[in-house]
PDB file with one MODEL, atoms N, CA, C and O in Angstrom:
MODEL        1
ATOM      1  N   UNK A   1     -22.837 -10.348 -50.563  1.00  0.00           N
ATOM      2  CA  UNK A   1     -21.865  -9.271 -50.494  1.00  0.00           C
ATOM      3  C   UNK A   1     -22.142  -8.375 -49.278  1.00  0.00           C
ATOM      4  O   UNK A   1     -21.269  -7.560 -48.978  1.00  0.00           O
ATOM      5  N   UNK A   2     -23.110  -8.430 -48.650  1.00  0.00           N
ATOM      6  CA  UNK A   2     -23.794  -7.218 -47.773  1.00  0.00           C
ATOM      7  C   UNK A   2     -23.673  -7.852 -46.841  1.00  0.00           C
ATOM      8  O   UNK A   2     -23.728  -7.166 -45.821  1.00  0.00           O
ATOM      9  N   UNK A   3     -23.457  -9.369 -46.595  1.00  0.00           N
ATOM     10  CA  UNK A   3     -23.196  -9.864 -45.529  1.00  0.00           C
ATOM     11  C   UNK A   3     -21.847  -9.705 -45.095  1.00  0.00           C
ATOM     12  O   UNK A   3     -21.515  -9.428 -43.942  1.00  0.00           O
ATOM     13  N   UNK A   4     -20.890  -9.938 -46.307  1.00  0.00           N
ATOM     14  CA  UNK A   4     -19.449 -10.383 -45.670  1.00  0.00           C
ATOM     15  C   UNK A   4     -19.334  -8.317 -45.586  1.00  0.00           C
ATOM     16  O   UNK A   4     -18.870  -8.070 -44.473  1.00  0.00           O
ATOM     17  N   UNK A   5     -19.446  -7.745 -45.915  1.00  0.00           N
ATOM     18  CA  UNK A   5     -19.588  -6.256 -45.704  1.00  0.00           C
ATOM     19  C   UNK A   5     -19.648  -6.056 -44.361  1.00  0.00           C
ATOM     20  O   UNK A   5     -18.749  -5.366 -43.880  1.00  0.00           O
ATOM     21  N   UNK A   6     -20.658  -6.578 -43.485  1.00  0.00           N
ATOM     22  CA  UNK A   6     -21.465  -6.439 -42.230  1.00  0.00           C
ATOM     23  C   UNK A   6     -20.227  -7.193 -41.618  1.00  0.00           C
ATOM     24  O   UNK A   6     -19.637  -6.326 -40.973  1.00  0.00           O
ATOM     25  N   UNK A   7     -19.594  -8.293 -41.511  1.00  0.00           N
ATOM     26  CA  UNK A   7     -18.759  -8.724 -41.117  1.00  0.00           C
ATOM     27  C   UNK A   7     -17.121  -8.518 -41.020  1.00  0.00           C
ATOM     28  O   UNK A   7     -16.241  -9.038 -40.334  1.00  0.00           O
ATOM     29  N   UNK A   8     -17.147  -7.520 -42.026  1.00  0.00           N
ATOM     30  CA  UNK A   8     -15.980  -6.799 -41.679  1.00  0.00           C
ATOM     31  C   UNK A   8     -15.918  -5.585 -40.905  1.00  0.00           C
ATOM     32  O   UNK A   8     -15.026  -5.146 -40.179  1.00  0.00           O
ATOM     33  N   UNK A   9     -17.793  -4.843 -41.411  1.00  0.00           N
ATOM     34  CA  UNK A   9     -17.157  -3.483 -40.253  1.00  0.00           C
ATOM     35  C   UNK A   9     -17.757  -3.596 -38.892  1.00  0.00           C
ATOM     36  O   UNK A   9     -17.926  -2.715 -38.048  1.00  0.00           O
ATOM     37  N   UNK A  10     -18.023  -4.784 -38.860  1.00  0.00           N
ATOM     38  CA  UNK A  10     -18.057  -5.637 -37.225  1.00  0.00           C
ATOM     39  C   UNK A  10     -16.379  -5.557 -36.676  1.00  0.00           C
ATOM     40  O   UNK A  10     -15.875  -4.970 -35.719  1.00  0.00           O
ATOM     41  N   UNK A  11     -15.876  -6.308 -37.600  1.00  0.00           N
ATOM     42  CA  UNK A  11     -14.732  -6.687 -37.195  1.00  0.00           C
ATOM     43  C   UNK A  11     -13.287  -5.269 -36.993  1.00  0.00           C
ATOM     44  O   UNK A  11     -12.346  -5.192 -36.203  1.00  0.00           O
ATOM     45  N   UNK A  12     -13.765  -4.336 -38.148  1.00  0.00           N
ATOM     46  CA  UNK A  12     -13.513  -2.956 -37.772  1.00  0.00           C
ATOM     47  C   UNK A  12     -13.608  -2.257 -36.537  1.00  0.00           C
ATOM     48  O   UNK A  12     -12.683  -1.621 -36.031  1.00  0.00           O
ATOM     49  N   UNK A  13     -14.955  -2.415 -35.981  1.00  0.00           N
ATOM     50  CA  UNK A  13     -15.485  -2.060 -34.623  1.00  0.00           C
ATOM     51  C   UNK A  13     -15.238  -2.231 -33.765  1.00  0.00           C
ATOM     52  O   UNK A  13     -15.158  -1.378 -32.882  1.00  0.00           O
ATOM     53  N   UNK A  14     -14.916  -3.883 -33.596  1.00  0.00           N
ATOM     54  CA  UNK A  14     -14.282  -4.379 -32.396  1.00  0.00           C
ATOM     55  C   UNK A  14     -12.987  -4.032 -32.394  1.00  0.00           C
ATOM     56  O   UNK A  14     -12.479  -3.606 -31.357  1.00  0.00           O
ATOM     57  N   UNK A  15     -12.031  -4.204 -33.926  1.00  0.00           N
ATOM     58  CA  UNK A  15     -10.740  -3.905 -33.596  1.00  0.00           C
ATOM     59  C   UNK A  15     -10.430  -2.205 -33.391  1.00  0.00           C
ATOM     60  O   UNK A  15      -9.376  -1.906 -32.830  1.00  0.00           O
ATOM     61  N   UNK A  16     -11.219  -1.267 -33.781  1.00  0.00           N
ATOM     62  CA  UNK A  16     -10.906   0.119 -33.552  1.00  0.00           C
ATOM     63  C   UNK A  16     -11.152   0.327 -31.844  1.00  0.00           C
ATOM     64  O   UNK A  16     -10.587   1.183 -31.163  1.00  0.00           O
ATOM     65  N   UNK A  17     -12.090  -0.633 -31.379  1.00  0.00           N
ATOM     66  CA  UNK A  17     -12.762  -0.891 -29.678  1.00  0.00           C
ATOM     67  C   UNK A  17     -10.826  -1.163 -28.690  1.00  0.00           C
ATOM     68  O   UNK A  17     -10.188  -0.555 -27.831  1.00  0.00           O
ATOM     69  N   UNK A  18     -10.666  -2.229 -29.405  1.00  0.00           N
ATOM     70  CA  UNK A  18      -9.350  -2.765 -28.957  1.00  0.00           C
ATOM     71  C   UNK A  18      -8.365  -1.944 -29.024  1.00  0.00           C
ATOM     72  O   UNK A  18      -7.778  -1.459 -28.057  1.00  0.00           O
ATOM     73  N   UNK A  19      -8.137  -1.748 -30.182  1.00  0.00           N
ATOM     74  CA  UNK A  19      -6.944   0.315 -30.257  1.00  0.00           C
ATOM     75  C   UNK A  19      -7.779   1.646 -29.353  1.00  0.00           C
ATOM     76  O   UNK A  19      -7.318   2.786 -29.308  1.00  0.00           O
ATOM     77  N   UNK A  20      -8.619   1.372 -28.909  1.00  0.00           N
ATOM     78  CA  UNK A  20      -8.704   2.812 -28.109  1.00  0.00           C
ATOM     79  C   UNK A  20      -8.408   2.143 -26.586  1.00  0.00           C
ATOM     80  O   UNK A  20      -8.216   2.950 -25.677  1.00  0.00           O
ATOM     81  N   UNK A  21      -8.372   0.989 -26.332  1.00  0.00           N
ATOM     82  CA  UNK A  21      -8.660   0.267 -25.299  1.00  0.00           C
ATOM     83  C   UNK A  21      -7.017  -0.134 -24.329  1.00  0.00           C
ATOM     84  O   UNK A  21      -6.746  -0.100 -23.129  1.00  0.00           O
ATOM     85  N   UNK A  22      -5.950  -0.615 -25.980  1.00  0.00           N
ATOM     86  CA  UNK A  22      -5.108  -0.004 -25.784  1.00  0.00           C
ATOM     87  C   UNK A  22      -3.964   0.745 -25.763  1.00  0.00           C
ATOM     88  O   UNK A  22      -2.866   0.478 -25.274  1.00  0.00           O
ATOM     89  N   UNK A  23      -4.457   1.992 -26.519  1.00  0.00           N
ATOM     90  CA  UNK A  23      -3.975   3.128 -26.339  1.00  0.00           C
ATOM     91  C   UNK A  23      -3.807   3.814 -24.469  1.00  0.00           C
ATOM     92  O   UNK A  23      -2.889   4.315 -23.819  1.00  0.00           O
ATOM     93  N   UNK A  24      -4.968   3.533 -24.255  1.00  0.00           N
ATOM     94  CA  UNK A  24      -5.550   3.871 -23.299  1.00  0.00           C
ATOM     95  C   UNK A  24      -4.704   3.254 -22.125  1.00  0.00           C
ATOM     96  O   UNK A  24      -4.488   3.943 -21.128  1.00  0.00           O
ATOM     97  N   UNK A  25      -4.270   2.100 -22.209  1.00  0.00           N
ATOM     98  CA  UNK A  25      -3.055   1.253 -21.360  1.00  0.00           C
ATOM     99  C   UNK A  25      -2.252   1.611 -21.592  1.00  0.00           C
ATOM    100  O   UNK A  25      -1.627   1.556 -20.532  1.00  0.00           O
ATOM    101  N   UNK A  26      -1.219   2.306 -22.764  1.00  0.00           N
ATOM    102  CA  UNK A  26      -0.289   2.725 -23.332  1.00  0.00           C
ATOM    103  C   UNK A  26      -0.056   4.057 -22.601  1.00  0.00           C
ATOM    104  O   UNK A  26       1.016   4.458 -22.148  1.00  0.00           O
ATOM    105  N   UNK A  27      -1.182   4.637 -22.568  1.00  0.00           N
ATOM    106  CA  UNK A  27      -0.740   6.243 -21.805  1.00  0.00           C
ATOM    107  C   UNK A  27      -0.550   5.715 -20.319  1.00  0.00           C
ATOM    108  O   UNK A  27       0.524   5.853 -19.735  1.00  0.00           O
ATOM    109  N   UNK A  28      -1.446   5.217 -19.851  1.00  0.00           N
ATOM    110  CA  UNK A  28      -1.468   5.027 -18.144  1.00  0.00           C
ATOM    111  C   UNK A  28       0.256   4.691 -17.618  1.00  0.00           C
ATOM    112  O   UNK A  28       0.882   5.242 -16.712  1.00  0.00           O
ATOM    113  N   UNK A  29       0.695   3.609 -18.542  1.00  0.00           N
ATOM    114  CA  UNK A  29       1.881   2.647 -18.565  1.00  0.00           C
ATOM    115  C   UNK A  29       3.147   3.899 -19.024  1.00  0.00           C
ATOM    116  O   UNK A  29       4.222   4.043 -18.441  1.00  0.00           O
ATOM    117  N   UNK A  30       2.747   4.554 -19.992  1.00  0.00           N
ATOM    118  CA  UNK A  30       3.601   6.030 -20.070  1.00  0.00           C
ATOM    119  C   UNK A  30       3.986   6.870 -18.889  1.00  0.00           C
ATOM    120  O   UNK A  30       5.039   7.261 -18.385  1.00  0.00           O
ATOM    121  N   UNK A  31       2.258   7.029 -18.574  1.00  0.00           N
ATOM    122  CA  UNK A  31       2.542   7.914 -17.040  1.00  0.00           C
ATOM    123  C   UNK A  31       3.573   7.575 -15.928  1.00  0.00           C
ATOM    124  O   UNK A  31       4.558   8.175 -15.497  1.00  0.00           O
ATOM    125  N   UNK A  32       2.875   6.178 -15.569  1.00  0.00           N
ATOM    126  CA  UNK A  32       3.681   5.399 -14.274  1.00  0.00           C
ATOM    127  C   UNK A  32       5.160   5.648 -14.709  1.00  0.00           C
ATOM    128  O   UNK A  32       6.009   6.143 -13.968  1.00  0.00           O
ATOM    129  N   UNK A  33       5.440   5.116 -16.421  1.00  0.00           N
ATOM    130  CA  UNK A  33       6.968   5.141 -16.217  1.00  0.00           C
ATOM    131  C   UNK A  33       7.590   6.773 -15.822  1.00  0.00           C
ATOM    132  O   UNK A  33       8.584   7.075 -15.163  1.00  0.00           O
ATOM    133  N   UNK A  34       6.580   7.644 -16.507  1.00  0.00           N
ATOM    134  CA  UNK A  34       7.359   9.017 -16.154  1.00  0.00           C
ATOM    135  C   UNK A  34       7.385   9.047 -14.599  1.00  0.00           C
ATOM    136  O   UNK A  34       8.117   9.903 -14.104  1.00  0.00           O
ATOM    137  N   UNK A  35       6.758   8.312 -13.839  1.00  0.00           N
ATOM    138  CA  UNK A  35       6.451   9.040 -12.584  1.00  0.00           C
ATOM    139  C   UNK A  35       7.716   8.471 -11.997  1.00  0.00           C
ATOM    140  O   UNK A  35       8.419   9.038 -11.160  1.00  0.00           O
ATOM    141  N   UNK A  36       7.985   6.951 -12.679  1.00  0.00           N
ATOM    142  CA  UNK A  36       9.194   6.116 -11.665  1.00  0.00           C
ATOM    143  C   UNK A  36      10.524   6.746 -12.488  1.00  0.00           C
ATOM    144  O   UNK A  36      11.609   6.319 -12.095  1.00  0.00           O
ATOM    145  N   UNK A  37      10.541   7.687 -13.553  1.00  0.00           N
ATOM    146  CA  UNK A  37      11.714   7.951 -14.171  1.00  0.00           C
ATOM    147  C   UNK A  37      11.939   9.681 -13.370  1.00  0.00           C
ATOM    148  O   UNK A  37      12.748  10.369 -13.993  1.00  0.00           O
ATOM    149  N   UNK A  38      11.590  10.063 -12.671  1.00  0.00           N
ATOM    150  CA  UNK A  38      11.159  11.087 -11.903  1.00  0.00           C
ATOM    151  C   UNK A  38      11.764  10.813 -10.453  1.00  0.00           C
ATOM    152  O   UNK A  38      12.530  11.504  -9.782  1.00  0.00           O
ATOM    153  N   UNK A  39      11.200   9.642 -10.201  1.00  0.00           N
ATOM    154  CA  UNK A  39      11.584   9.412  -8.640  1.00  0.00           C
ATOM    155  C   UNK A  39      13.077   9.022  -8.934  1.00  0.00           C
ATOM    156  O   UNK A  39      13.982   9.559  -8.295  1.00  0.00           O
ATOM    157  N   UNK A  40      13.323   8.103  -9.886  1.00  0.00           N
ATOM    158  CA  UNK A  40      14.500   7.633  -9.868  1.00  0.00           C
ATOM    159  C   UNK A  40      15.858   8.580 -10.020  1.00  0.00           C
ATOM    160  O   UNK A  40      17.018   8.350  -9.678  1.00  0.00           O
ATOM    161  N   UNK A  41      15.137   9.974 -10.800  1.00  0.00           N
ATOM    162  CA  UNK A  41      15.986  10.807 -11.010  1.00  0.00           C
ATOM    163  C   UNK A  41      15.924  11.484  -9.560  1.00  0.00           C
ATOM    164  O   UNK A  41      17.026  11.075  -9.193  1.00  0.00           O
ATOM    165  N   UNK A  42      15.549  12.066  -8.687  1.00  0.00           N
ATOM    166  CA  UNK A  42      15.589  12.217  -7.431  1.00  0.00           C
ATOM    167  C   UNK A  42      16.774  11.287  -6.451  1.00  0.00           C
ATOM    168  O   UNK A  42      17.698  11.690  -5.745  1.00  0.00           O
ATOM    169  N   UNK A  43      16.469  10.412  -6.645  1.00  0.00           N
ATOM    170  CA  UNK A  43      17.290   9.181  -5.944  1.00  0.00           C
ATOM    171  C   UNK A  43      18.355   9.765  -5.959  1.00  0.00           C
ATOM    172  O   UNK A  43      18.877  10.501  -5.122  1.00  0.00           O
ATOM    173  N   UNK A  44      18.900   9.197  -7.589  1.00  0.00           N
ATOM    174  CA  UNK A  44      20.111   9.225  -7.986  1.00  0.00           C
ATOM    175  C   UNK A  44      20.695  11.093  -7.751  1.00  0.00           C
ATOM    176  O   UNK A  44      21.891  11.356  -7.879  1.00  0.00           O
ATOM    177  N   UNK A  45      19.787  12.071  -7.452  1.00  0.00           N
ATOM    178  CA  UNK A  45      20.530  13.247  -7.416  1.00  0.00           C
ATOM    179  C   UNK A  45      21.085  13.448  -5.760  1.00  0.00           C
ATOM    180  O   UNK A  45      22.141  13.960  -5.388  1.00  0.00           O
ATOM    181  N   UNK A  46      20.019  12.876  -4.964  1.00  0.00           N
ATOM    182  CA  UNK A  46      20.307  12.722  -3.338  1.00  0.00           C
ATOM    183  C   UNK A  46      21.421  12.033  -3.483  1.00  0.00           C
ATOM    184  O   UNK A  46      22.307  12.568  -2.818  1.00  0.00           O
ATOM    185  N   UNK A  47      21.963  10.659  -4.300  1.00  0.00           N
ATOM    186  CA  UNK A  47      22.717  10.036  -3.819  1.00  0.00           C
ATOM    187  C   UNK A  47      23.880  10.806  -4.202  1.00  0.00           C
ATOM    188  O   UNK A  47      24.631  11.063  -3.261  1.00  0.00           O
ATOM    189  N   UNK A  48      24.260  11.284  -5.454  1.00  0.00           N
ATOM    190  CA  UNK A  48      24.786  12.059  -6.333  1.00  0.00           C
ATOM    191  C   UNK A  48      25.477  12.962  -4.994  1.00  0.00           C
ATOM    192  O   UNK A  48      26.597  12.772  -4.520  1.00  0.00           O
ATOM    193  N   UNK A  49      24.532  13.919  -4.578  1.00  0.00           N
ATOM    194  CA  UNK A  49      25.352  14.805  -3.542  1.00  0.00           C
ATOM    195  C   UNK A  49      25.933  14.539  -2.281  1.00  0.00           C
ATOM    196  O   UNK A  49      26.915  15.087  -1.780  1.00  0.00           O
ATOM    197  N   UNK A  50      25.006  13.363  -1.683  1.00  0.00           N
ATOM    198  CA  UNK A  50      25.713  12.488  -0.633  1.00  0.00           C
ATOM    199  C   UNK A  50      27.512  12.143  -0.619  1.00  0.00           C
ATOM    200  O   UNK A  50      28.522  12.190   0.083  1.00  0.00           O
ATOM    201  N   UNK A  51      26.933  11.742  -2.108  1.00  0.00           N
ATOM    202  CA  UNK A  51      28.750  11.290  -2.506  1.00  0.00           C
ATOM    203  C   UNK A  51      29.436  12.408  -3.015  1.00  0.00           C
ATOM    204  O   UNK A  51      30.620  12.152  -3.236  1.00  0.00           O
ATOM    205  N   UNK A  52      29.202  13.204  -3.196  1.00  0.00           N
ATOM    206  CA  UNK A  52      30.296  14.069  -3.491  1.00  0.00           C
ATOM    207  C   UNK A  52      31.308  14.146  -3.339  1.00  0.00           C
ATOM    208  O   UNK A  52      32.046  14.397  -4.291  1.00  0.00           O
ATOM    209  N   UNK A  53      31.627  14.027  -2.512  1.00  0.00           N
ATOM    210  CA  UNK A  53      32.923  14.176  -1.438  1.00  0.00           C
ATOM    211  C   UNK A  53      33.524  12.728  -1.854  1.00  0.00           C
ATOM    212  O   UNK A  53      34.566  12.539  -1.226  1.00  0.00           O
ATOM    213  N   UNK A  54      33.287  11.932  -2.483  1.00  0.00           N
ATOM    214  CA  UNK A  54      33.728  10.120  -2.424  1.00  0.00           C
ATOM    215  C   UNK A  54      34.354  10.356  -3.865  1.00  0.00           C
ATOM    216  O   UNK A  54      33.581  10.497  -4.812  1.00  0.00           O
ATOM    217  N   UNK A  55      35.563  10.398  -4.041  1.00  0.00           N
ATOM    218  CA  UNK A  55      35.993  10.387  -5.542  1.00  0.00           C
ATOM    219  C   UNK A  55      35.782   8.666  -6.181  1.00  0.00           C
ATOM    220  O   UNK A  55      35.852   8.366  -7.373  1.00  0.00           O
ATOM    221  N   UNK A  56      35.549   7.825  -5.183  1.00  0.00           N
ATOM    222  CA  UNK A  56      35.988   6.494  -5.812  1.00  0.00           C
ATOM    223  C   UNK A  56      34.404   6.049  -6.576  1.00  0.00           C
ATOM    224  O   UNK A  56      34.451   5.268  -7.527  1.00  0.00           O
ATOM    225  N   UNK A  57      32.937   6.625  -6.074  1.00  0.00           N
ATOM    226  CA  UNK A  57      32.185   6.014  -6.947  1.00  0.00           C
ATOM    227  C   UNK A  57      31.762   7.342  -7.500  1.00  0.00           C
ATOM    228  O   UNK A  57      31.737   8.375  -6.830  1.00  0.00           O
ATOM    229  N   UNK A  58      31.406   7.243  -8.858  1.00  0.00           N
ATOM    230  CA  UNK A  58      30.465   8.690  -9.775  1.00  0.00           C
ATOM    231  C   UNK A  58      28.880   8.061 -10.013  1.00  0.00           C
ATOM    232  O   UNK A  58      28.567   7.165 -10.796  1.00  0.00           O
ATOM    233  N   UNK A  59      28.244   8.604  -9.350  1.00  0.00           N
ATOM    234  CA  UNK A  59      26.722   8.342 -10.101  1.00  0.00           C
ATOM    235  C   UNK A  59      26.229   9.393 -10.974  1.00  0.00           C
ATOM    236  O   UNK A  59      25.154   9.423 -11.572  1.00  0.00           O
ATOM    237  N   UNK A  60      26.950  10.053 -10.966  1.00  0.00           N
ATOM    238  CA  UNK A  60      26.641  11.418 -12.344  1.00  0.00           C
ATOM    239  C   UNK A  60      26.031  10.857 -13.785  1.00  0.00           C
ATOM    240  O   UNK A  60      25.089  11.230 -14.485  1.00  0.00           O
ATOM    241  N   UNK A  61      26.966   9.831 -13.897  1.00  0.00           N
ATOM    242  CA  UNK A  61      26.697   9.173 -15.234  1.00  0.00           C
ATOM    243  C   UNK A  61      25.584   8.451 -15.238  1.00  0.00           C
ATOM    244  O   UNK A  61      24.888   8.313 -16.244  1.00  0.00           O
ATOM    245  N   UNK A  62      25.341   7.954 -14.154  1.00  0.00           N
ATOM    246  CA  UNK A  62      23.994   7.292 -14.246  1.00  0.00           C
ATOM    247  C   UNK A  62      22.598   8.046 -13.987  1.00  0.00           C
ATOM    248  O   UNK A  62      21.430   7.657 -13.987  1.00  0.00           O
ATOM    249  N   UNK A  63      23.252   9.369 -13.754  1.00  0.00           N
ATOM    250  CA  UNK A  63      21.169   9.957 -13.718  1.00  0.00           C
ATOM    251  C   UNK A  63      21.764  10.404 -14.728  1.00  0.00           C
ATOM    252  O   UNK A  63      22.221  11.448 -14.263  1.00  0.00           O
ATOM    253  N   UNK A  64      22.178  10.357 -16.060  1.00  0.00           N
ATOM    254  CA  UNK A  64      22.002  10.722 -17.609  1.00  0.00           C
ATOM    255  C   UNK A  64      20.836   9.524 -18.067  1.00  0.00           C
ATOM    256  O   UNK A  64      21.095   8.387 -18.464  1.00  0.00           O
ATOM    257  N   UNK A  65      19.667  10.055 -17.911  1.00  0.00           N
ATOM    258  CA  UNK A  65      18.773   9.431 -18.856  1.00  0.00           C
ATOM    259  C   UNK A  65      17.782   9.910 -19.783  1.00  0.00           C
ATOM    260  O   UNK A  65      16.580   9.688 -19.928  1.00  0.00           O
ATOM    261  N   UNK A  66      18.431  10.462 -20.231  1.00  0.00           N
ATOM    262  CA  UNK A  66      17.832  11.541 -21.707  1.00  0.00           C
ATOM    263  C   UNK A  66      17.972  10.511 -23.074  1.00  0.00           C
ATOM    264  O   UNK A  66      17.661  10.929 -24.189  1.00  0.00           O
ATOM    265  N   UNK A  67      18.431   9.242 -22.876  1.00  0.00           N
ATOM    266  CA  UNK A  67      18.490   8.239 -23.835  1.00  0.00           C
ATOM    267  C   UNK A  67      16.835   7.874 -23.852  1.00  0.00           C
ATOM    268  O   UNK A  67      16.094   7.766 -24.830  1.00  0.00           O
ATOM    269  N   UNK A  68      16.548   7.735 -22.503  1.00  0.00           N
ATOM    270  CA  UNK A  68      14.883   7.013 -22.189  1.00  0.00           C
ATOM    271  C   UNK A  68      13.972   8.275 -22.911  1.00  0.00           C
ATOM    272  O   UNK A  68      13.767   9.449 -22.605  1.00  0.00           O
ATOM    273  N   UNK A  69      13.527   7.360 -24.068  1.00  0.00           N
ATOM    274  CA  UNK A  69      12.519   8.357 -24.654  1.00  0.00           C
ATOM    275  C   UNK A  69      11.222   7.518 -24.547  1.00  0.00           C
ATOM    276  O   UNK A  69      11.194   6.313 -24.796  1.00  0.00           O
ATOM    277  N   UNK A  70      10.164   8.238 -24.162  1.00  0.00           N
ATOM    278  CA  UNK A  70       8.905   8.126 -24.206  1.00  0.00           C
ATOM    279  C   UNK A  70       7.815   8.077 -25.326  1.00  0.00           C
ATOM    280  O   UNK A  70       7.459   9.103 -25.906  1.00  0.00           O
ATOM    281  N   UNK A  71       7.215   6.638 -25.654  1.00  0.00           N
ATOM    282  CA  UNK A  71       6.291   6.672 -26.982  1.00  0.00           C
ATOM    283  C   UNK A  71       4.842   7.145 -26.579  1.00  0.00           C
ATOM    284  O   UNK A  71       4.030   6.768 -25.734  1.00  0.00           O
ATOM    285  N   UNK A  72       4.859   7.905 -27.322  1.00  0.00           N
ATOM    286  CA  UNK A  72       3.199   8.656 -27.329  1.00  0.00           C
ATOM    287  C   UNK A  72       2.320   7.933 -28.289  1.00  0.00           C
ATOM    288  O   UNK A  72       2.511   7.862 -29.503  1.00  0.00           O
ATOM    289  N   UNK A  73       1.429   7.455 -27.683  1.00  0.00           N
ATOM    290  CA  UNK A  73      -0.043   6.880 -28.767  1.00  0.00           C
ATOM    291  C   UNK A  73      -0.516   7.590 -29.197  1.00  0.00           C
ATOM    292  O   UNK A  73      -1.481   7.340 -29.920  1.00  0.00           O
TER     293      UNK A  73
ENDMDL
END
């Protein structure tokens, strides 16, 4: 009994090792996307005013990205 005991909170260990490990990828991979959901919103606001004046294309609608929600670990 003390063995298969030992062998599970081995197996606890490693897998709690693996959830901090990645969590830890999860935030980094969070960040980057905020950083490219940032630039992209930039883009689209330069392009946004560029065109102003152009009734035939709207990019208004497309820097709406308040749909893109971000999962926190």
């Amino acid at each position: 009994m003390e063995k298969l005991n030992s062998q599970i909170h081995l197996q606890n260990c490693y897998i709690i090792r693996q959830n901090e490990m990645l969590r830890k990828k999860a935030q980094v991979l969070n960040q980057e996307n905020q950083a490219l959901l940032s630039e992209l919103k930039q883009k689209l606001s330069k392009a946004n005013t560029k065109l102003r004046g152009s009734p035939d294309i709207d990019v208004s609608s497309a820097s709406s990205s308040d749909s893109i929600s971000s999962s926190k670990p």
